[in-house]
C-alpha positions as CSV (number, residue, x, y, z in Angstrom):
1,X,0.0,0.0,0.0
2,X,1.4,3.6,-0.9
3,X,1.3,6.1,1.5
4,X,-0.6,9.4,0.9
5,X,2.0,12.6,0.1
6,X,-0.1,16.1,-0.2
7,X,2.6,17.1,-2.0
8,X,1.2,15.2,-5.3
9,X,-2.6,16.7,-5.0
10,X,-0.3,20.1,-4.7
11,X,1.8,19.2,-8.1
12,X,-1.7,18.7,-9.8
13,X,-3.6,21.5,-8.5
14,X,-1.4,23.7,-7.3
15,X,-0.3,25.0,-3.6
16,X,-2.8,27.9,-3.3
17,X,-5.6,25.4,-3.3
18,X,-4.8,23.0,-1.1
19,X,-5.6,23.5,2.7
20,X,-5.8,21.7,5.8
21,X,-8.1,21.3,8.4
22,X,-10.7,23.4,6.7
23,X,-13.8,23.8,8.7
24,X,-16.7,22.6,6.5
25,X,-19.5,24.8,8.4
26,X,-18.3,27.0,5.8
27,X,-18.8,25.4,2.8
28,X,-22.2,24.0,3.8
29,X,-25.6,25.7,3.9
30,X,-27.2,23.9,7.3
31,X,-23.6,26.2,8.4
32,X,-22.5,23.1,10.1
33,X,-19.6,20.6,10.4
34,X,-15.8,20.5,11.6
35,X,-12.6,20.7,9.4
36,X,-11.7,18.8,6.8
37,X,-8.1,17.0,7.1
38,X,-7.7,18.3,3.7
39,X,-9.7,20.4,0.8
40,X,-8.8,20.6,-2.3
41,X,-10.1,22.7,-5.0
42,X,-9.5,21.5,-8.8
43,X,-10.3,23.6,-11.8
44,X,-10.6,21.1,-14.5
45,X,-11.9,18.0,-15.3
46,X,-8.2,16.8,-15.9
47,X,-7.3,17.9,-12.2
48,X,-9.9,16.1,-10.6
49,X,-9.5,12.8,-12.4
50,X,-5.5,12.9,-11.5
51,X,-7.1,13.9,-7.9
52,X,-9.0,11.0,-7.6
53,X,-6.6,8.9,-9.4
54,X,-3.8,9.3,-7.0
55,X,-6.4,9.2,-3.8
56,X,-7.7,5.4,-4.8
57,X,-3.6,4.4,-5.2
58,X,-3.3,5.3,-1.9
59,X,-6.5,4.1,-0.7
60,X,-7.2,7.7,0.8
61,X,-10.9,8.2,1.6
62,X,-12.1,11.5,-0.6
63,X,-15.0,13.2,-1.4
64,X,-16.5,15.4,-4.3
65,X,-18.2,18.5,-2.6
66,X,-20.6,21.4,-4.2
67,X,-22.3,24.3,-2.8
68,X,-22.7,21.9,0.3
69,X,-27.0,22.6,0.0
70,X,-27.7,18.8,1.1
71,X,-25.3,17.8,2.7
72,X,-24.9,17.1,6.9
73,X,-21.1,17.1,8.3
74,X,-20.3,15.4,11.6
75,X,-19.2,17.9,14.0
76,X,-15.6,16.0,14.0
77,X,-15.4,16.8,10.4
78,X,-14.3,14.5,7.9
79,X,-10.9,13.0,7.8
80,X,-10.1,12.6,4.6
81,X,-9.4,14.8,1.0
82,X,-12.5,16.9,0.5
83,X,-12.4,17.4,-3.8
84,X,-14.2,21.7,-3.9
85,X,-16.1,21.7,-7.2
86,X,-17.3,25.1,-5.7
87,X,-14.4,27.6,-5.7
88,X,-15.5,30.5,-3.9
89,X,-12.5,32.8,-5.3
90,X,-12.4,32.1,-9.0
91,X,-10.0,34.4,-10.8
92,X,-11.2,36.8,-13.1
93,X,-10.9,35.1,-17.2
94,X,-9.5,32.0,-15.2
95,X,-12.6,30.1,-15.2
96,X,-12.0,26.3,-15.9
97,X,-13.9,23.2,-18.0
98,X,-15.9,22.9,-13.9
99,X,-16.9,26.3,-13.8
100,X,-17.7,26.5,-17.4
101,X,-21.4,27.9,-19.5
102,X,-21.3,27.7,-23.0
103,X,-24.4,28.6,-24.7
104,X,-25.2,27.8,-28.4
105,X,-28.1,29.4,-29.6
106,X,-31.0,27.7,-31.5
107,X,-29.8,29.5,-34.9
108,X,-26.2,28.1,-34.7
109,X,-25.1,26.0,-37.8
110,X,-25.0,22.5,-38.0
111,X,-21.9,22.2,-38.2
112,X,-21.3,23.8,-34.0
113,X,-24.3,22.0,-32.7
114,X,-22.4,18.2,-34.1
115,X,-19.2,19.5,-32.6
116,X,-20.9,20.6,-28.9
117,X,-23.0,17.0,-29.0
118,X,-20.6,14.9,-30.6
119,X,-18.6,16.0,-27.4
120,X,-21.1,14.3,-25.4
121,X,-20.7,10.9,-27.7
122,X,-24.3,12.2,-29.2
123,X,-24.8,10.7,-32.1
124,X,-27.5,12.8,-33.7
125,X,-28.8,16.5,-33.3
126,X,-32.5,15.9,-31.0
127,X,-33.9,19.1,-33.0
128,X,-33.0,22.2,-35.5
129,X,-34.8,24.2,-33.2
130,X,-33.5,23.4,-29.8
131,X,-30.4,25.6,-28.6
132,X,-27.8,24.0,-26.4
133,X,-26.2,24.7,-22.8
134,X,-23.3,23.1,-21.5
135,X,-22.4,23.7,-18.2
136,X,-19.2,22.4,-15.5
137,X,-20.3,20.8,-12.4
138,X,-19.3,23.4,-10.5
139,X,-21.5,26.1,-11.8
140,X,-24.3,27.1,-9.5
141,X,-27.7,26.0,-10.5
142,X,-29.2,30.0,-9.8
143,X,-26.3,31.1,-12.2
144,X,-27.0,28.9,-14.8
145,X,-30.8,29.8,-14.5
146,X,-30.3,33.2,-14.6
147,X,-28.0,32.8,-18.2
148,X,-30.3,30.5,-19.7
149,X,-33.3,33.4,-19.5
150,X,-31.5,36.0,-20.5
151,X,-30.9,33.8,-23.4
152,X,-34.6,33.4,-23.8
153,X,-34.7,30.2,-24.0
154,X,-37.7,27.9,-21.9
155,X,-37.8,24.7,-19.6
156,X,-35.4,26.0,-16.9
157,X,-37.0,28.1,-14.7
158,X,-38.0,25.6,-12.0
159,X,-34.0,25.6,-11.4
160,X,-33.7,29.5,-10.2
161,X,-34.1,29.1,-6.6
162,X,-32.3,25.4,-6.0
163,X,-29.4,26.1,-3.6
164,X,-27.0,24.0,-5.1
165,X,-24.1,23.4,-8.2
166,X,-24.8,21.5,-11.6
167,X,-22.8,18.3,-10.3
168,X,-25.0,17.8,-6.9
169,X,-28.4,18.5,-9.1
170,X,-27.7,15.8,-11.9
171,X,-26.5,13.6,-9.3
172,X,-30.2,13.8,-7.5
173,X,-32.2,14.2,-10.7
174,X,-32.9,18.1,-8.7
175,X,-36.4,19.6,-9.4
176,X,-38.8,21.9,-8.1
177,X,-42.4,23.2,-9.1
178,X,-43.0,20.6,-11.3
179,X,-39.8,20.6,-13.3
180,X,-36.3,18.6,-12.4
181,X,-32.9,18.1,-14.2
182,X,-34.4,14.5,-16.4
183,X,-36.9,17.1,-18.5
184,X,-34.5,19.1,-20.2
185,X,-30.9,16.9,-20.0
186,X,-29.2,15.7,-23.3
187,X,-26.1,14.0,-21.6
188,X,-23.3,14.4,-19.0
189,X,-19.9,14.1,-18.8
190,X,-18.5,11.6,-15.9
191,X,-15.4,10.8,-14.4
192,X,-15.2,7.1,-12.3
193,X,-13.3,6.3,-9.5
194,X,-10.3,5.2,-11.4
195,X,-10.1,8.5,-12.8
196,X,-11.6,7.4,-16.4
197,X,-13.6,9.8,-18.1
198,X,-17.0,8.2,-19.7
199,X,-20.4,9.9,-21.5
200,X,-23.6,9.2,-20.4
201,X,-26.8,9.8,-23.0
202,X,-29.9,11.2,-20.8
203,X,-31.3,7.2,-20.7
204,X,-28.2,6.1,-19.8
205,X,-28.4,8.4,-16.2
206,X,-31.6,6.4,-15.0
207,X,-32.5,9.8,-13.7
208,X,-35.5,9.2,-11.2
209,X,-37.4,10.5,-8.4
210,X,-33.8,12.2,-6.3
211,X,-32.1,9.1,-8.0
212,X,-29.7,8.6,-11.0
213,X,-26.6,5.9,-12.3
214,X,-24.1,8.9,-10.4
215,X,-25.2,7.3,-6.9
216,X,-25.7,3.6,-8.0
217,X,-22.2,3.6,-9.6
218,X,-20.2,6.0,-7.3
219,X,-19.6,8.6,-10.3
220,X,-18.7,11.9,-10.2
221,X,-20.5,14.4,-12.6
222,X,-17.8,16.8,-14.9
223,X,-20.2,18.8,-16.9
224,X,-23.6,18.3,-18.8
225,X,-25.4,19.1,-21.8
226,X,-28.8,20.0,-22.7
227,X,-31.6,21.2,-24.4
228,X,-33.8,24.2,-24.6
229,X,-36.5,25.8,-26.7
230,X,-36.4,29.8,-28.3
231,X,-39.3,31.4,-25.3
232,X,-40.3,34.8,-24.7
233,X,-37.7,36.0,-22.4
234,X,-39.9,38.5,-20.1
235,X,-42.2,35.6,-19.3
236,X,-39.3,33.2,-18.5
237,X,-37.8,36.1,-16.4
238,X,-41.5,36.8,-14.8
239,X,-41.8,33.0,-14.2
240,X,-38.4,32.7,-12.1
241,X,-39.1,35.8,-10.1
242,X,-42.6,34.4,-9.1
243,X,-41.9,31.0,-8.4
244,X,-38.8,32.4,-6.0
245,X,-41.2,34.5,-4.9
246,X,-42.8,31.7,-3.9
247,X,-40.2,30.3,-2.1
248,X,-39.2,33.2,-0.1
249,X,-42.8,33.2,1.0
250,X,-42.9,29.2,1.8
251,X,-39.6,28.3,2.5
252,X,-36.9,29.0,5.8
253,X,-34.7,30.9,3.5
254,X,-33.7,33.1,6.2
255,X,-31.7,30.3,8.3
256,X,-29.4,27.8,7.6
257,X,-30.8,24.1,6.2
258,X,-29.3,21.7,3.7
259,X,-32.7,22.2,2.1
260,X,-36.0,19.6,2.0
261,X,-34.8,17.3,4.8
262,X,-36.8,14.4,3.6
263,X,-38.0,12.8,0.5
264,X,-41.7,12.6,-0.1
265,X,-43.3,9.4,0.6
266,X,-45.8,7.9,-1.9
267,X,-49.1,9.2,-1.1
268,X,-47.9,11.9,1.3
269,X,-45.8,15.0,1.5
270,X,-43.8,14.7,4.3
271,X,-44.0,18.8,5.6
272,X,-47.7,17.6,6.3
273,X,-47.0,14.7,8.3
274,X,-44.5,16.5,10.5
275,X,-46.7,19.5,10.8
276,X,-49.9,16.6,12.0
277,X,-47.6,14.9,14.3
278,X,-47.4,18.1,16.7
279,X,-43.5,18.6,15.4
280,X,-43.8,21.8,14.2
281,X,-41.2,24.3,16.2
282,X,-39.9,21.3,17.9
283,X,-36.2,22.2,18.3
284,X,-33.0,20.4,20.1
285,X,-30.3,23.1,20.8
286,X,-30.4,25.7,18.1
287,X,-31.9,22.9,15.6
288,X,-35.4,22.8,15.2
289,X,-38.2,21.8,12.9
290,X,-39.2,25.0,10.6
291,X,-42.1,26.9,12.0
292,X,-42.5,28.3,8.6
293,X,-42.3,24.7,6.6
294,X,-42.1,21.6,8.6
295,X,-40.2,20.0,5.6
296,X,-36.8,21.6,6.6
297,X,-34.8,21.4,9.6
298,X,-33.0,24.6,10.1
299,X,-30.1,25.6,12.3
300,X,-31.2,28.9,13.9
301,X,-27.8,29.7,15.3
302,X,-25.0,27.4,16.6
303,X,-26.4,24.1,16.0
304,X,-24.6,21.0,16.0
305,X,-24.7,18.1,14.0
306,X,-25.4,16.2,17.0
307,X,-28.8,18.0,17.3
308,X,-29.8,17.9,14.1
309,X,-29.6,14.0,14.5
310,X,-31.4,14.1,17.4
311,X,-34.4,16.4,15.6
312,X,-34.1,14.1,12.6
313,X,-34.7,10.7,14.7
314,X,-37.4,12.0,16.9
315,X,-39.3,13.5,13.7
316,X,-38.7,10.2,11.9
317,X,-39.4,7.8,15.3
318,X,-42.9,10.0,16.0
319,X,-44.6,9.9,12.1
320,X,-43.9,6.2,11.7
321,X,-45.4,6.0,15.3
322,X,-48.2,8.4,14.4
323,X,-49.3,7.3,11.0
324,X,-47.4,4.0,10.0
325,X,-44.8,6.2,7.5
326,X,-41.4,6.0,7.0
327,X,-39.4,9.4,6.1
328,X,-36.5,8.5,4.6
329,X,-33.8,11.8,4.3
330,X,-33.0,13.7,1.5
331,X,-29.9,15.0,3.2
332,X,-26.7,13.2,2.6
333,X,-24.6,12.1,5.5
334,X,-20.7,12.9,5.4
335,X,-19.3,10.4,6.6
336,X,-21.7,8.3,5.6
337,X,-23.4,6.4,8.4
């Protein structure tokens, strides 16, 4: 067995973006979690598959991180290699193949839209009158909202408001208000644990209900591709800023969370439930159950991971008591339990 050297992810990424013992409340939204042994931040596809690469020779334990919107850190942090997709400083005109948005409008020629999807390993173009936007995993879903309505173009607006990069969302299949990520993707671009690179048509991601072939098969998403109809771009615009109005109005936006805490159960939303089981407001510490939506848990000031287990299990314990249901979380678990 070789032992692990930060001086090679340095050589790959570069000094000034490796760190250690990173606190990871930082980098997620619930605002919880202690360091990271070490986080690393690469800038291109080829950076991250070396990353990876050299962490399963060593047998180093590693994980891909986003904006951090679903995601619950033990309060002893995580101690392993942390890979950021999310760099918060990005360098003016330095933006890499993760950080990417490349746009190519409906009118383009032929000739650019084979190029973009043969890039992808798409055989054929879907339509002449579709435009095409390819964006790195690391590129926050708001930001690639907002570009695609400026551009006019339809079927992304449910995106505007989700809290969370490109990578995480294809990874869950993300939606909201009736629209998610399977509706309008083409393909994506993967990288496996060996550090391979493989493409993935938009049947080929099993993309389901907070489900896709990214979880079943451990990959980690690079960039993706997809597909959008010319709209009128003040009703696209008017769309995004009433469905966030929307969620300003419904959701805890005002404190941290890593966003719906559970999935929905068949047959039931599970913000009902809690609310009927007597839960709303309930609170451990400075985590409690949203007075405001009783589908997020919310950390209203210091809280600790260690509470928001504790709100999580007795939410969980008193529905199934109440009315025979299961919630299962939306909310990843790092480490995983």
């Amino acid at each position: 067995m070789h032992i692990f050297e930060i001086d090679r992810l340095e050589q790959i990424v570069g000094k000034d973006r490796v760190r250690e013992e990173e606190p990871l409340a930082k980098h997620t939204t619930f605002r919880i979690g202690g360091p990271a042994k070490w986080f690393v931040e690469p800038d291109s596809a080829e950076q991250l598959a070396a990353c990876i690469k050299y962490l399963e020779e060593v047998q180093m334990q590693w994980y891909i991180l986003g904006n951090g919107s679903n995601l619950l850190v033990a309060d002893e942090g995580y101690d392993g290699v942390i890979l950021s997709l999310h760099r918060m400083n990005k360098e003016a005109g330095q933006v890499g193949e993760l950080h990417q948005i490349r746009i190519l409008p409906a009118d383009a020629s032929e000739t650019e839209k084979a190029a973009v999807l043969e890039e992808y390993g798409v055989k054929q173009c879907i339509s002449t009158v579709k435009a095409y936007v390819s964006a790195g995993a690391g590129v926050m879903l708001s930001t690639l909202a907002a570009r695609i309505a400026d551009q006019g173009l339809a079927g992304f607006e449910f995106a505007g408001g989700i809290p969370g990069t490109l990578g995480g969302a294809v990874t869950m299949n993300a939606g909201a208000y009736g629209g998610e990520i399977k509706d309008v993707i083409v393909a994506a671009k993967m990288i496996d644990r060996t550090g391979k690179i493989h493409l993935f048509s938009a049947e080929e991601l099993h993309l389901s209900y907070r489900h896709s072939i990214v979880q079943e098969q451990g990959l980690i998403v690079v960039s993706a591709l997809f597909a959008f109809e010319q709209g009128d771009r003040a009703q696209i615009k008017a769309q995004m800023q009433e469905l966030n109005a929307k969620r300003r109005e419904k959701q805890p936006l005002e404190y941290g969370s890593a966003g719906s805490t559970f999935k929905r159960p068949e047959g039931y939303f599970a913000g009902k439930l809690i609310e009927d089981a007597g839960l709303k407001g309930y609170r451990v510490g400075d985590i409690m159950v949203s007075e405001k939506h009783c589908g997020f848990v919310v950390n209203v000031g210091q809280g600790t991971c260690a509470q928001a287990d504790a709100v999580i299990r007795h939410v969980q314990q008193t529905v199934k008591e109440q009315f025979g249901v299961t919630l299962e979380t939306e909310v990843k678990r790092l480490p995983e339990q």
